[in-house]
N, C-alpha and C positions, 0 to 999 in steps of 0.2 A: 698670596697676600690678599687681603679682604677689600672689597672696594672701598675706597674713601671718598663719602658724600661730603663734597667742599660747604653744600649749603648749608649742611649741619656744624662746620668748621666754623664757618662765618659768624654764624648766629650764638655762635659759644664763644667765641672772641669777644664778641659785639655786646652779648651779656657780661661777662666778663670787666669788659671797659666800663659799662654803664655804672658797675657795684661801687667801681673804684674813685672816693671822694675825691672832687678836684677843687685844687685852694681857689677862694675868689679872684686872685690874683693873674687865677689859667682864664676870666671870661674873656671870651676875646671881643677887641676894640667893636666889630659891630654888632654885636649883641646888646654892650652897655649903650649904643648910642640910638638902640628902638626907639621912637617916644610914644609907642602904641601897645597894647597884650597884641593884637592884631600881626603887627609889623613884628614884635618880640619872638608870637608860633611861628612866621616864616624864617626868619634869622634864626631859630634855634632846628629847623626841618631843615633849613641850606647846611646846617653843620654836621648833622645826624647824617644826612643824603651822602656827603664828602668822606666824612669818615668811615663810612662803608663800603666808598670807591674806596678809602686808601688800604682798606683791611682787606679787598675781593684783590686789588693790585698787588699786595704785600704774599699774599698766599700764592697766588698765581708764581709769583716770583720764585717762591719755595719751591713749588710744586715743577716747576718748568713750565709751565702752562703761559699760551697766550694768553694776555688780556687786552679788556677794550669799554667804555664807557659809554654806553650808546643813547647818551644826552646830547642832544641836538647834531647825533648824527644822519645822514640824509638816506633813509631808509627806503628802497626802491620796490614799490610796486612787483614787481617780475622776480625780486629776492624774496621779501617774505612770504608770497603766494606757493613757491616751491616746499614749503609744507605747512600738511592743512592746519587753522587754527586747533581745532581739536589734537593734532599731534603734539603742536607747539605748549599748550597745556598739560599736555598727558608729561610732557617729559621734560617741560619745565625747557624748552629750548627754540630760538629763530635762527633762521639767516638774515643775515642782514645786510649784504654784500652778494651779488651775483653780474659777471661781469660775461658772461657766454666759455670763457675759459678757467673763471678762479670761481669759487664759493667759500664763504664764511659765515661760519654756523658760531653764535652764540648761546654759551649754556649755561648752567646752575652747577650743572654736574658732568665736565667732560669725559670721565675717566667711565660713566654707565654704558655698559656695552649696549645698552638699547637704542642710546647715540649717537653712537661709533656707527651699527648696522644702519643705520637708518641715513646718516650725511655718506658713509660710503654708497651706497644704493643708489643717493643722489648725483655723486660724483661721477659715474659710472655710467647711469643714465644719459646723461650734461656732457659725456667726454670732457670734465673741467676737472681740475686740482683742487682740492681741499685741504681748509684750515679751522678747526676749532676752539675756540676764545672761552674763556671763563669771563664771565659778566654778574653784575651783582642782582638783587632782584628789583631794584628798580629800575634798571634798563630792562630786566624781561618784562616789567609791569607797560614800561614805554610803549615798548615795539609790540607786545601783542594789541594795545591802544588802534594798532596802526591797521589792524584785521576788520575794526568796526568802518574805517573808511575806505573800505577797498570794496567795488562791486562782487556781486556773490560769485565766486569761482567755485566750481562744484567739483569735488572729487577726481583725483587721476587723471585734470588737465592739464596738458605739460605748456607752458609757454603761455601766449595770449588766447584766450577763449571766443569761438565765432559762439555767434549763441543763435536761436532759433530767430529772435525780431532781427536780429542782423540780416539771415537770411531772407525772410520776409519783403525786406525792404527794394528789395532787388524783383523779388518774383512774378510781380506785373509787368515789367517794364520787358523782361527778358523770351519778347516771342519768337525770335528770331536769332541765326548767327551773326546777321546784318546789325542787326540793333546792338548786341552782343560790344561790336567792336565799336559800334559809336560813346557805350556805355563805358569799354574801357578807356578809350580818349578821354574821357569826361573826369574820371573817378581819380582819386588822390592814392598814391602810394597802400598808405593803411588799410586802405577799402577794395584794393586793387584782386586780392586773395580773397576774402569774400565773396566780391564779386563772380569769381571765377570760380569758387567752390557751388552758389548759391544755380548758379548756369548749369554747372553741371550735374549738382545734385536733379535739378527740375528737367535736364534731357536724359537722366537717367546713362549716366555713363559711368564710367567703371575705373577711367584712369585720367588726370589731365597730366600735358609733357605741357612742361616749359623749357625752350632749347635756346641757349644762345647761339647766334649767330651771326653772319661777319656786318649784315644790314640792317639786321633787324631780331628781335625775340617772339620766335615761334609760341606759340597757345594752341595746342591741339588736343580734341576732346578724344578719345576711343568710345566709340558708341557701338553698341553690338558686335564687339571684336573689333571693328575698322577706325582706322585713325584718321581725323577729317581739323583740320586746318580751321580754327574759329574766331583767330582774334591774330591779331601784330603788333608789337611793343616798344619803341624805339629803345638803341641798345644803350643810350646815355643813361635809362633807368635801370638797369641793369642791376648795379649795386643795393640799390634802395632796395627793389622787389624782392631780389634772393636774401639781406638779411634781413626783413620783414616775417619772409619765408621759414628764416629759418629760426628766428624769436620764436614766431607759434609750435614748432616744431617740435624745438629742445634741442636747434643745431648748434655747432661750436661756430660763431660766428667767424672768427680767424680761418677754420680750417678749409682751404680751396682747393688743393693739390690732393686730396684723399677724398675717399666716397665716406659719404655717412647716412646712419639710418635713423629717424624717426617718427614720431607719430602722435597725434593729437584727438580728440574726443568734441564730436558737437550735441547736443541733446536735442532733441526733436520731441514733439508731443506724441508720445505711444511710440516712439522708437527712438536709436543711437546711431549716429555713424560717424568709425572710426575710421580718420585716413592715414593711412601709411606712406610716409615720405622715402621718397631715397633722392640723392645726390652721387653725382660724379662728377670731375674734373673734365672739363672736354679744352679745345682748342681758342674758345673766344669766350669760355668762363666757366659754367658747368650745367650741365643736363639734370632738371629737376622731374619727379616721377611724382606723381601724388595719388596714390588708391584708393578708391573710394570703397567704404567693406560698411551695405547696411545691415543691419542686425535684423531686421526685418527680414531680408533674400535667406535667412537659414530655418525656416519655418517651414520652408518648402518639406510637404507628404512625399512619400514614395509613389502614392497614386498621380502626385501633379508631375512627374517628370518627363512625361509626354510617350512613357511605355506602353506598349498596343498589343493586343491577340494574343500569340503564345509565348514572347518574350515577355509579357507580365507577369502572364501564371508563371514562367518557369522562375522567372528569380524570387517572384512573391513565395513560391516554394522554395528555392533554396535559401532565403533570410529567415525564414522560420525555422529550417534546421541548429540545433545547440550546439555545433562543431562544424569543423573544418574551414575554405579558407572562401573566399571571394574579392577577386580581385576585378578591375577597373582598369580598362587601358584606354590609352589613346595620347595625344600631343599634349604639352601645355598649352592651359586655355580651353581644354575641351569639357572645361565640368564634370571633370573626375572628383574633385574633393566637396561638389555640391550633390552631387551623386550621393557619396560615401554621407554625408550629413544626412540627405532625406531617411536612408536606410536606419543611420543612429535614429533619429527622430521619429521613426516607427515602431524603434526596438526598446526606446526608451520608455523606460516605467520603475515604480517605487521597490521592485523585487528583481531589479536586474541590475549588477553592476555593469556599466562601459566605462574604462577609460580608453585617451586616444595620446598618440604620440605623434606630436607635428611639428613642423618647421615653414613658418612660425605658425601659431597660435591668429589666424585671422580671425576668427569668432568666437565668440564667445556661450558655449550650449548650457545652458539650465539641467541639470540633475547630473551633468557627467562631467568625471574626471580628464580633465585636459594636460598635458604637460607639455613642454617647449624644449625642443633638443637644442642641445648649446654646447659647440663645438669647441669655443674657449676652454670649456671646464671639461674637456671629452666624455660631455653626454651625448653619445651618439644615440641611431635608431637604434641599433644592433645590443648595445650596454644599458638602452631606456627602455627597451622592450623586456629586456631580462628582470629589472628590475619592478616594472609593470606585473609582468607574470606573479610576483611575490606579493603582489597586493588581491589575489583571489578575485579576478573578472570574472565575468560572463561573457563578455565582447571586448573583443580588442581592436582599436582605427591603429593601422600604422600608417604616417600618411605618403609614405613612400617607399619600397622595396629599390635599392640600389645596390645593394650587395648580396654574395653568399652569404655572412656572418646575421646579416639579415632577415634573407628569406632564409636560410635554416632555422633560426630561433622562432619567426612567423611560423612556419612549415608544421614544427615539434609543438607548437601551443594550440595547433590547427589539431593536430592526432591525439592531443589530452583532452579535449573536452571543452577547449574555448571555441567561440566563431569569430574567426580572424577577418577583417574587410582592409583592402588596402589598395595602392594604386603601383603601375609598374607601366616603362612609357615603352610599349608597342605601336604598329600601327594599326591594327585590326585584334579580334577577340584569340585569332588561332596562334596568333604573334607570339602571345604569352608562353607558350611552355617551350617552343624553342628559345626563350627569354633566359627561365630557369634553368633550363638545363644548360645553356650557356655559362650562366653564373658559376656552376660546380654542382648544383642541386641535385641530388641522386634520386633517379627514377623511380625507383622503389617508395621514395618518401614522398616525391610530388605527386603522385596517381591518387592513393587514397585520400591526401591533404586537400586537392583543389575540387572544389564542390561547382562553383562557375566563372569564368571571365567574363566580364563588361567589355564589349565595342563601341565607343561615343566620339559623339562630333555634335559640335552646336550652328545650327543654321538660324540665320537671321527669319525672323515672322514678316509674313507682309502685314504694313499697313492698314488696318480693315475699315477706316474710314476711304480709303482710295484705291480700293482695290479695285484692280478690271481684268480681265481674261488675258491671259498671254499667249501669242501665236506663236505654234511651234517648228521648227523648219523639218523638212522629211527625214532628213538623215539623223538628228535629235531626237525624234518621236519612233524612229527604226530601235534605236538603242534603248530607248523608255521600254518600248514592246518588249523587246528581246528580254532587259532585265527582268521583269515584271511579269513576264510568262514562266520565269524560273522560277518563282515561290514556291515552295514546296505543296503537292498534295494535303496535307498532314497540316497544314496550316491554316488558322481561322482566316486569312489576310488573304489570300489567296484569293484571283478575278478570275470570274467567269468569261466565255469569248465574249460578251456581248458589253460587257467591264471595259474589257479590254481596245474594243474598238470605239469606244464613246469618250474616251481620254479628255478631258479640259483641264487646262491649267492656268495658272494667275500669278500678276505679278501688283505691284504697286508703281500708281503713276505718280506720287509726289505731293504730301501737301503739309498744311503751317504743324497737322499735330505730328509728322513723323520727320519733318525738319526738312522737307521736300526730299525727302533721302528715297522712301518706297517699302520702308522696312522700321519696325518699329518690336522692339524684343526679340529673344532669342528662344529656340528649343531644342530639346536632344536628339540626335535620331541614333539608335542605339543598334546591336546583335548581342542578344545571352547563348552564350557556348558552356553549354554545360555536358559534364564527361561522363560520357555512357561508356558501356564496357570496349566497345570498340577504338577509341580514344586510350583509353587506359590501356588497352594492349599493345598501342603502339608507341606510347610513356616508355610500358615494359621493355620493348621491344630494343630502343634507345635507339632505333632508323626513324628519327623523328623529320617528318618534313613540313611545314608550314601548308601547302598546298593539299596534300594529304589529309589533312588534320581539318582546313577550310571545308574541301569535299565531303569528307565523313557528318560534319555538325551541319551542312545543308542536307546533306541527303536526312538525317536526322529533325528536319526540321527548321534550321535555324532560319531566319530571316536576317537578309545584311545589310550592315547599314544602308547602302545606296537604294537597297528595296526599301526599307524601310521610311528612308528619306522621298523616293516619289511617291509612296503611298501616302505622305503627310502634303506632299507639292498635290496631287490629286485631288485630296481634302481641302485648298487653299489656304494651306497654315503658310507654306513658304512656297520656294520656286524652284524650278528645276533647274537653273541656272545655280542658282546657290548649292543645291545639292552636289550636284557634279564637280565645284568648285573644293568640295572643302571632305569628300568623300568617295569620288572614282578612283 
């Protein structure tokens, strides 16, 4: 059946009526009783206006379609902003109703599948129910009226918009965690997330928790990986704060008993940051998660990742090989996926396709293809990679190997001719192929497909406004020695005795720029294991042992994390405390 534009219905109706003489007898009573042309145009526009609801009403009725008259109906800020004015033009439609669980989209033309796609996306989005209204064109002429007095909401923000002066307003006053809490005392509900965004965008942290609980509501920042206690909320505001929360969000405001995900957009001058919300149900209300993702941190070169001597050259050669695989191990949270970005970002250029397959989609990269696995529609890794391969890459990010189905399809795109980079959660670089081979991966295919494995852990920097010399105890500086005399010969890293006996180290003692903490950013301290023939024999060989495999890539050369981590505590990047913590 062919689409039927109601607008075009309408307006042939409406012509139609106009042709049709009507006796003097039809004026009706307040028309004859104008005493002005003035007063006569508006009494004869009030009847034209009516007659047009009754024709958009009458059709509607025909058609099944709701309708609705959106004259002096109370049009809320938060509904029509849900799409942009440019939309609401292009397609001739508003919402005009948005309640956190329902939406009501009014159109011109409800039955346009461009509509349809567009209010479900919304609905989907929103976790809300949708309904769409047939409306005449001067309720669309009303409500888009309503766009000229709405401040400028800029593109693909969901909910209420923080905007940069918002931030601003905040950023002198916030020197301290001290201050921090006086300010939230102070601050009004509405401002209260702001607030708390604007803190932590300017200490540089990565995640705020907001935790209910039984005395009080927890505010804690994660700053360089560590979660540190910033602010206290009384729990009577409890309600206000989470659906404040979850307005800006695009959360269902009702829904408490269920986790929900989403996320919001602020614009900053010469950068974006997007934060990703989650929610959970917990025991005295719900556990709120806020990440802070700036688009600025994905710029990062391969050269800034803090790689040294012969683990630079080796991977800076293997990314420049046109095949095979590289993979990235380590925990979450270890800067595997910023890892994997720096490498796109070197590899990227006008003559090289990369797409990348992830879950989710936290950045957003300039010239390369990104997709987003969604489990709902079973786009998995293993089914988005396959159909990845059909679009003619050059590089492929998968951003996580967790199965055979998986790493086979990785593995076979590795041996045609693409360069596979992905990540797989080991503890160490030699981890990896007892990994695969665990999965079902057959030897034969893994030996010539994996070109190198990444080892990473991220340790916090010291302070370099407050740095001082750390004293070391004997039996600490015994173990420093020991590792550190095992750097391979073969290594540019490698100290001489006189290196080795002049050892200093440093730590941070505390002040306003690193938030009296002693640490102040983060770096990677890595091992490239890359498979030389001996390696690969024992792939073949299928008596694979981790320990084996470690031995072979040192005697080769490798350098491991922990060496690699006091040779950066030696340089005074970080501390040998942290190292041993997050690396022995």
């Amino acid at each position: 059946m062919d689409e039927v534009n109601i607008n075009d219905l309408l307006e042939t109706e409406a012509t139609a009526t106009a042709a049709e003489p009507t006796p003097s007898t039809a004026v009706p009573l307040s028309v004859a009783s104008a005493k002005t042309e003035e007063e006569l145009d508006d009494k004869m526009r009030e009847i034209e206006l009516k007659n047009l609801e009754d024709l958009a009403q009458a059709k509607a009725g025909q058609m099944g379609l709701a309708y609705i008259n959106l004259k002096g109906f109370p049009v809320s800020p938060e509904a029509i902003a849900l799409i942009t004015q440019d939309q609401a033009v292009s397609l001739r439609s508003v919402c005009f109703f948005y309640s956190g669980s329902e939406i009501r989209i009014g159109s011109l033309n409800p039955l346009n599948p461009q509509i349809k796609a567009v209010a479900q996306e919304l609905a989907k989005m929103h976790h809300a129910n949708l309904e769409i209204y047939l409306i005449s064109q001067n309720s669309l002429d009303l409500a888009l009226k309503i766009y000229d007095k709405l401040p400028k909401i800029r593109k693909n923000v969901k909910g209420v918009e923080i905007t940069e002066d918002d931030l601003k307003k905040y950023e002198d006053v916030l020197t301290s965690f001290d201050v921090l809490q006086k300010e939230v005392d102070k601050v009004n509900i509405s401002e209260l997330f702001t607030l708390l965004i604007a803190s932590a965008i300017k200490a540089a942290a990565s995640d705020i928790h907001i935790e209910a609980e039984e005395k009080d509501i927890k505010i804690r920042f994660r700053l360089d990986g560590v979660l540190h206690t910033v602010a206290k909320i009384k729990p009577e505001e409890w309600d206000k704060i989470i659906s404040r929360l979850k307005l800006i969000s695009g959360l269902k405001l009702n829904i408490t008993q269920a986790p929900q995900d989403g996320r919001f957009t602020i614009f900053l001058t010469g950068d974006k940051v997007e934060v990703r919300v989650s929610t959970i149900p917990t025991s005295y209300g719900e556990s709120v998660v806020a990440r802070i993702l700036r688009s600025s941190s994905v710029g990062l070169k391969y050269e800034d990742l803090g790689l040294r001597g012969k683990s630079f050259v080796d991977l800076k050669h293997e990314v420049a090989r046109p095949n095979g695989m590289i993979v990235s191990t380590g925990p979450t949270g270890s800067g595997k996926t910023t890892t994997l970005y720096a490498i796109l970002n070197t590899l990227n250029s006008s003559e090289t396709k990369i797409i990348t397959l992830e879950d989710p989609i936290e950045y957003k990269l300039e010239g390369i293809n990104q997709s987003q696995i969604d489990h709902a529609k079973d786009y998995t890794f293993a089914k988005g990679l396959r159909s990845i391969l059909r679009q003619d890459p050059d590089i492929v990010m998968v951003g996580e190997i967790r199965d055979l189905e998986t790493a086979e399809v990785a593995i076979n795109a590795a041996l045609t001719g693409h360069l596979v980079i992905s990540t797989i959660h080991t503890n160490n670089a030699a981890g990896a192929i007892p990994r695969f081979l665990a999965m079902g991966v057959k030897p034969f295919l893994l030996s010539p497909a994996l070109n190198a494995v990444i080892g990473q852990r991220l340790v916090r920097k010291i302070c370099q406004q407050c740095k001082i010399e750390d004293r070391i105890d004997t039996d600490v500086m015994t173990k420093i020695l020991n590792l550190l005399s095992k750097i391979p010969v073969s290594s540019s890293e490698r100290l001489d005795d006189s290196e080795l006996h002049n050892l200093k180290f440093y730590k941070g003692k505390g002040c306003a720029a690193c938030h009296g903490l002693g640490f102040k950013g983060r770096i990677g301290i890595f091992e490239i294991m890359t498979l030389g023939p001996e390696i690969e024999k024992i792939i073949l060989s299928g008596n694979v042992s981790e320990n084996d495999i470690q031995d072979i890539a040192v005697k080769n050369g490798m350098v491991t994390m922990v060496q690699d981590g006091l040779l950066k505590a030696k340089d005074g990047i970080t501390t040998v405390e942290e190292v041993f913590k997050v690396a022995d």
